[in-house]
Backbone as a ProteinNet text record, in pm:
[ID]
protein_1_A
[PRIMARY]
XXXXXXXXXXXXXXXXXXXXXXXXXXXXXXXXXXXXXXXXXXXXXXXXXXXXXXXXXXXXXXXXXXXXXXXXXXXXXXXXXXXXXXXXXXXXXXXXXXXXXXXXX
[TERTIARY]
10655.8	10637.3	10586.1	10475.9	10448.5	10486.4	10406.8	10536.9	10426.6	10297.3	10215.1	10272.1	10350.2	10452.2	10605.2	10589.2	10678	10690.9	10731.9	10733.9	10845.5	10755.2	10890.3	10841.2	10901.5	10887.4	10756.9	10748.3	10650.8	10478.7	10499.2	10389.8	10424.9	10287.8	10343.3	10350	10506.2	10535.2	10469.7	10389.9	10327.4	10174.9	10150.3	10065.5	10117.4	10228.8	10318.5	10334.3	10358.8	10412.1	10310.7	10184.4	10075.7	9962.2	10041.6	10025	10133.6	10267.3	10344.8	10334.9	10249.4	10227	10141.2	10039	9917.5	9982.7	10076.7	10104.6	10175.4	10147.9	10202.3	10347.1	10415	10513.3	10500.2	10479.1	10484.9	10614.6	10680	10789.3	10731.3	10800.6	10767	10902.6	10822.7	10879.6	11050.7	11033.7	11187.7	11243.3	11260	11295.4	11318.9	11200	11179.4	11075.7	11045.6	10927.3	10867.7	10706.9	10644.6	10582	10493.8	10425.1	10300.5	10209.6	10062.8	9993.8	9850.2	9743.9	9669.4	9561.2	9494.9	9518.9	9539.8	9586.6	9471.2	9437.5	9361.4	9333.2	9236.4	9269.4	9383.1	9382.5	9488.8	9676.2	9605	9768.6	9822.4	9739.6	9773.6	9796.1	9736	9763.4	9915	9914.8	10055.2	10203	10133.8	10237.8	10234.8	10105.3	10165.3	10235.2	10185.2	10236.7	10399.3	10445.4	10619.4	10653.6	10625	10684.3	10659.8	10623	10584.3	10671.3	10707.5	10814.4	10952.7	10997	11106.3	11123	11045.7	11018.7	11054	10998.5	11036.7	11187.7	11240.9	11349.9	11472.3	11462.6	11586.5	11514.8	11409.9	11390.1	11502.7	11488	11550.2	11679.7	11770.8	11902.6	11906.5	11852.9	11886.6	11889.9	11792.6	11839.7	11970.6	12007	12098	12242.4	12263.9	12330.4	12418	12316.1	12337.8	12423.2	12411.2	12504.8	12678.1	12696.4	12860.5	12951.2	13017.8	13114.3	13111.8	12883.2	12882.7	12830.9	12831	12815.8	12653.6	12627.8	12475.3	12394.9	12280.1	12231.2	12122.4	12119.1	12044.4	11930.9	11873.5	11752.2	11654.3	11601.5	11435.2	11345.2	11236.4	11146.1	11088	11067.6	11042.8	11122	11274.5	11393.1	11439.9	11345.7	11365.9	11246.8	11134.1	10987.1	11078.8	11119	11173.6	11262.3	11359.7	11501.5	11366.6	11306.2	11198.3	11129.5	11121.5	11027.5	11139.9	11206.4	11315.8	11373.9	11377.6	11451	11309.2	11241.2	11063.9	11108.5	11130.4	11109.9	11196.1	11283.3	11447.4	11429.3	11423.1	11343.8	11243.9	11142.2	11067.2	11043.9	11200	11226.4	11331	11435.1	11544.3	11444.6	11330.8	11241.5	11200.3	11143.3	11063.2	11134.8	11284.2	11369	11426.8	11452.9	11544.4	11422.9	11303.4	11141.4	11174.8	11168	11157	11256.4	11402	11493.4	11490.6	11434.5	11445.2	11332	11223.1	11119.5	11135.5	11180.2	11170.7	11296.4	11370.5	11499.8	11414.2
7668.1	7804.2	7800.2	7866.3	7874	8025.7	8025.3	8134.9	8243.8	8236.7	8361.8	8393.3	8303	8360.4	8467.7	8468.2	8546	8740.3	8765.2	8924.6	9013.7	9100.3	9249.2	9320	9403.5	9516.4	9477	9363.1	9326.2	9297.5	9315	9305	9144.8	9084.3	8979.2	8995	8957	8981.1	8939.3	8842	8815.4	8894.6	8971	9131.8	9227.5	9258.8	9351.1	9317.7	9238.8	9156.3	9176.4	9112.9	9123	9272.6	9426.3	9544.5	9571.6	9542	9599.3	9542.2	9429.1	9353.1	9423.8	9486.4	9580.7	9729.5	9744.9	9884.9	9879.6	10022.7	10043.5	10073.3	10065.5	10167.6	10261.9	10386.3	10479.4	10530.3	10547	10602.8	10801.5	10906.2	11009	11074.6	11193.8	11219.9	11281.9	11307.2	11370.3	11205.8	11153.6	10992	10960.2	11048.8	10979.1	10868.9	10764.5	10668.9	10694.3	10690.7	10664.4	10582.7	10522.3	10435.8	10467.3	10362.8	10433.2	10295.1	10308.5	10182.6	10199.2	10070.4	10117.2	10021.8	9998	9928.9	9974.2	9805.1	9847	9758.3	9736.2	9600.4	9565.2	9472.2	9390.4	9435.8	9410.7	9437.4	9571.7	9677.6	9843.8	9862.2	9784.1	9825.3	9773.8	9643.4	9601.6	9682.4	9683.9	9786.7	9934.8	10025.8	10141.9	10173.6	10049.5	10059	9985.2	9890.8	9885.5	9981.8	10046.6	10201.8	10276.3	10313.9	10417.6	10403.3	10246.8	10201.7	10266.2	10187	10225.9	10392.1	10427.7	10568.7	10624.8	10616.3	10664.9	10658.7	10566.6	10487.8	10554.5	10579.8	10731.7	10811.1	10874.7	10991.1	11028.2	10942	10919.7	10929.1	10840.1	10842.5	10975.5	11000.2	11180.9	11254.9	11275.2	11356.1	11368.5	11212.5	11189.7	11257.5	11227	11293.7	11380.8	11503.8	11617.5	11650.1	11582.4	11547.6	11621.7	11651.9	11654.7	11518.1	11578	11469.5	11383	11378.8	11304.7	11396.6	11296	11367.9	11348	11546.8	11543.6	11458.6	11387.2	11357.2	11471.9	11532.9	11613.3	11600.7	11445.6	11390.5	11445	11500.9	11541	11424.1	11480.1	11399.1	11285.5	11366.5	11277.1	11129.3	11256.3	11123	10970.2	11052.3	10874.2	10824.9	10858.1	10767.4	10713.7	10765.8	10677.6	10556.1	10599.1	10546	10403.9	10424.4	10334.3	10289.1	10311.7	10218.9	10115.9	10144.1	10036.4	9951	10000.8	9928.4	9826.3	9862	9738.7	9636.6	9703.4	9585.6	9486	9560.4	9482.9	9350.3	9393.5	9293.3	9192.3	9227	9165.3	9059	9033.7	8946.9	8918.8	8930.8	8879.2	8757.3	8838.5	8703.6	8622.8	8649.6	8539.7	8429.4	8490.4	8425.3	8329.4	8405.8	8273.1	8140.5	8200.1	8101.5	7992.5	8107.4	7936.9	7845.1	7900	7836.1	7717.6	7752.2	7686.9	7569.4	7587	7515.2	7420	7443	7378.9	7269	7282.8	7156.2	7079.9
9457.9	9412.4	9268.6	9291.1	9075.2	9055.8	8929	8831.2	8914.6	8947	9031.9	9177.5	9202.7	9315	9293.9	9181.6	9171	9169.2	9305.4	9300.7	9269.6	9155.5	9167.1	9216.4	9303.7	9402.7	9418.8	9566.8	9622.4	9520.8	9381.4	9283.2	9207.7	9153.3	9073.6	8957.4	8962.7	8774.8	8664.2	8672.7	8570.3	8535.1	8648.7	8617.8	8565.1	8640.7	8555.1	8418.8	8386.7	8233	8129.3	8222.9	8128.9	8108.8	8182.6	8178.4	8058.1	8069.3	7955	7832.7	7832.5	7699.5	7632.6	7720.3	7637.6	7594.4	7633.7	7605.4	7435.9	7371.8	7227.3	7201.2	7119	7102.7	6963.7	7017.2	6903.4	6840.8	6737.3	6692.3	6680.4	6749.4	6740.4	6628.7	6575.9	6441.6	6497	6564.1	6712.8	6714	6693.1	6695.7	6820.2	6890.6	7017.8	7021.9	7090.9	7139.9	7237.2	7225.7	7311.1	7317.5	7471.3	7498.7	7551.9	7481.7	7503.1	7533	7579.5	7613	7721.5	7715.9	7818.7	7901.6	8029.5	8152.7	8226.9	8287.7	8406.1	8525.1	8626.4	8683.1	8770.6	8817.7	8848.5	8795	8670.3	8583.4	8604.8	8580	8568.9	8735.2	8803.8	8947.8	8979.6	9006.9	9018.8	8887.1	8802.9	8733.2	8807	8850	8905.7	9012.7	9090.8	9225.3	9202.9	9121.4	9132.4	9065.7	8981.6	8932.1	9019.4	9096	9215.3	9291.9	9348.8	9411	9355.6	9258.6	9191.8	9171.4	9136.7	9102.4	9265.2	9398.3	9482.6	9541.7	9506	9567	9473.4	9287.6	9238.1	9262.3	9323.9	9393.8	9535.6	9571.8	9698.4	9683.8	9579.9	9569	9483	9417.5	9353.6	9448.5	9580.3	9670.4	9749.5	9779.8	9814.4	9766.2	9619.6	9534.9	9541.1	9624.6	9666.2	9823.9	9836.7	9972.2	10004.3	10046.4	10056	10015.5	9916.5	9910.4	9750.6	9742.6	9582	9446	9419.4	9232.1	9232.5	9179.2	9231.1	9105.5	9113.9	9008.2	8914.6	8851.3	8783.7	8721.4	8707	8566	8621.7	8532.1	8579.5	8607.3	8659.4	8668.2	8568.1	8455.6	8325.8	8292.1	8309.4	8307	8446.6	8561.2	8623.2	8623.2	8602.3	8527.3	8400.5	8350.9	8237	8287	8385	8396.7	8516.1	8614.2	8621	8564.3	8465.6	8364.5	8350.2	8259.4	8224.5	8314.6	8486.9	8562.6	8546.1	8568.3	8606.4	8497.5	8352.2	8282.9	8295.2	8287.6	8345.7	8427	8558	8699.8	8671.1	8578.8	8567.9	8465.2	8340.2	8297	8366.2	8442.8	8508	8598.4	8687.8	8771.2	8704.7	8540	8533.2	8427.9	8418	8333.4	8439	8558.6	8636.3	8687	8687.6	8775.4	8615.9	8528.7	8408.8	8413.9	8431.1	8428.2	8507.2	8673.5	8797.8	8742.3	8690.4	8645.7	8539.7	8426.2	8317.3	8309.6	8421.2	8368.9	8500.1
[MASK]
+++++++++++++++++++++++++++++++++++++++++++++++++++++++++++++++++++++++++++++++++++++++++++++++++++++++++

């Protein structure tokens, strides 16, 4: 297995990786952050499509939520593109942290 075998949400992480490497971080005067860049290719694809993933999948459990019995989830939209963003990045050093690990000893 090389490190281009390695998938998050069926994408290879090291596209993904090399989409969030191009992106900015802006400090906004609300001491909020944003992220900006241009993605495209290969990289911006495998990055939209595992956020799309992820992104569908707390869509899914927010509906769920609502169910009899659980605690509804409320985040807007904004807030699980966000709460997916972070899970991607998450995943996508957890894979390529354990591929080095498995590799380098």
């Amino acid at each position: 297995m090389t490190i281009n075998d390695v998938l998050v949400e069926d994408e290879p992480a090291v596209l993904i990786l090399e989409a969030l490497l191009g992106l900015q971080v802006k400090d906004e005067a609300d001491g909020m952050s944003s992220l900006s860049g241009k993605i495209g290719g290969d990289s911006g694809a495998a990055l939209l499509h595992a956020l799309g993933r992820i992104t569908a999948k707390l869509r899914a459990d927010d509906m769920r939520s609502f169910l009899p019995g659980a605690a509804p989830n409320r985040r807007t939209e904004e807030q699980r593109e966000a709460d997916a963003f972070f899970i991607l990045a998450d995943r996508v050093d957890e894979a390529l942290t354990e591929w080095r690990t498995r590799h380098t000893n």
